[in-house]
N, C-alpha and C positions, 0 to 999 in steps of 0.2 A: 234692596240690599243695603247694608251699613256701611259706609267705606267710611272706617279710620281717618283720621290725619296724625300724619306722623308722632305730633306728641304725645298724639295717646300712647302708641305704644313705647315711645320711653319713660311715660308716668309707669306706664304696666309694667317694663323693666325694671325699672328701679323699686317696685312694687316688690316681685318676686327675691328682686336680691336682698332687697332688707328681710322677706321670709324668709329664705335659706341662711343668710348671716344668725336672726333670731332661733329658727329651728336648729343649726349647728352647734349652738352654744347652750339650747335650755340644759338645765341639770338632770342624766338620765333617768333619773324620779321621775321626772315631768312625762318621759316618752313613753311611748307604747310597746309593749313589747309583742313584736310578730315574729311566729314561729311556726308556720303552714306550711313551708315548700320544702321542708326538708334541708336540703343544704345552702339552697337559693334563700336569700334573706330579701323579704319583702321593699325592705327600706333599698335596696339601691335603684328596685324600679322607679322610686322616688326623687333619686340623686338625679338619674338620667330624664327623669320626666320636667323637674325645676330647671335645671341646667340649658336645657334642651329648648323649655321654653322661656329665658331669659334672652340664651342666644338667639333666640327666631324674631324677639321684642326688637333688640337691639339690631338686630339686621335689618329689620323691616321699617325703622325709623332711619336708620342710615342709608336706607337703597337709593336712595335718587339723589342726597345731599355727600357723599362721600365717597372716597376712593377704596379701593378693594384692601389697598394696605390698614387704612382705618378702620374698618372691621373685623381684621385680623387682629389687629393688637387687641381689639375687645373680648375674641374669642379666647386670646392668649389672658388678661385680663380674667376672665371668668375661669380660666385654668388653676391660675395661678391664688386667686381666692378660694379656690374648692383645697387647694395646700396648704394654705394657709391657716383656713378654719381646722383642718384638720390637726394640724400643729397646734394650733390652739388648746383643741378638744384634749390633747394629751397633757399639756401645760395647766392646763384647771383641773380640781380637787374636787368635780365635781359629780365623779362616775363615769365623764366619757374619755375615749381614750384616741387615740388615731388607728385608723383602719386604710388598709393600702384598698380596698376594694369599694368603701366610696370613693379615693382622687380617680382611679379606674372610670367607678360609675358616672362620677360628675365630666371628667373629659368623655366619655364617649360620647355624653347626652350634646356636647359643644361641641364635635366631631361631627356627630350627626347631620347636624343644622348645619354645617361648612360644608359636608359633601353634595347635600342636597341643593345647596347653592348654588355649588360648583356645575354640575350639571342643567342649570337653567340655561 
C-alpha cells in the first residue's frame, strides 16, 4: 500500500483549489450544461465533491503537524472562498452569476470532512 507523506497532500490541495478557483471563474460558454435530475442540479454534487476533497487534503497534511484550531481556520478559509468566487461570478460580465446553492453546496462538502473528523 502507498502511504502519502504529508506534502503530497498539500501539493493535491492546493491542486484542487486552484481547480475550483479556475472552474468558478471560466465564462459560462465554456461550461457544460446539465439538466438530468430535474430540479436537483448536477453541478453542486460537484461543489460538494471539490470542497469536500480539498478539505480532507488539507486535513490530512495537517493531522500530525497542527492544532485543531488550525484546521478550522482552513475549513473556514475554504468557506469563505466558496463566497467569494461566488461574489465574483456575479461581478463578471461573463454569464455567471452568484447562486446561494453552490456557497450551500461548497460548505456542506467542508462540513462534511469536519464532522467526519470530529468523530475519530
Amino acid at each position: 500500500m502507498l502511504f502519502w507523506r504529508p506534502k503530497y497532500y498539500l501539493i493535491l490541495a492546493w491542486f484542487l483549489v486552484a481547480t475550483i478557483v479556475i472552474l468558478s471563474l471560466l465564462p459560462s460558454s465554456e461550461m457544460p450544461q446539465l439538466h438530468c435530475w430535474g430540479s436537483i442540479q448536477p453541478d453542486k454534487i460537484g461543489h460538494i465533491l471539490f470542497y469536500s476533497a480539498s478539505a480532507w487534503c488539507f486535513k490530512k497534511y495537517s493531522q500530525h503537524q497542527t492544532s485543531f484550531f488550525r484546521i478550522s481556520y482552513i475549513y473556514l478559509a475554504l468557506i469563505f472562498m466558496g463566497i467569494a468566487l461566488e461574489c465574483l461570478q456575479k461581478l463578471m460580465v461573463l454569464g455567471r452569476q452568484f447562486d446561494l446553492f453552490d456557497v450551500i453546496a461548497n460548505c456542506i462538502g467542508v462540513i462534511l470532512v469536519k464532522l467526519a473528523s470530529s468523530t475519530k
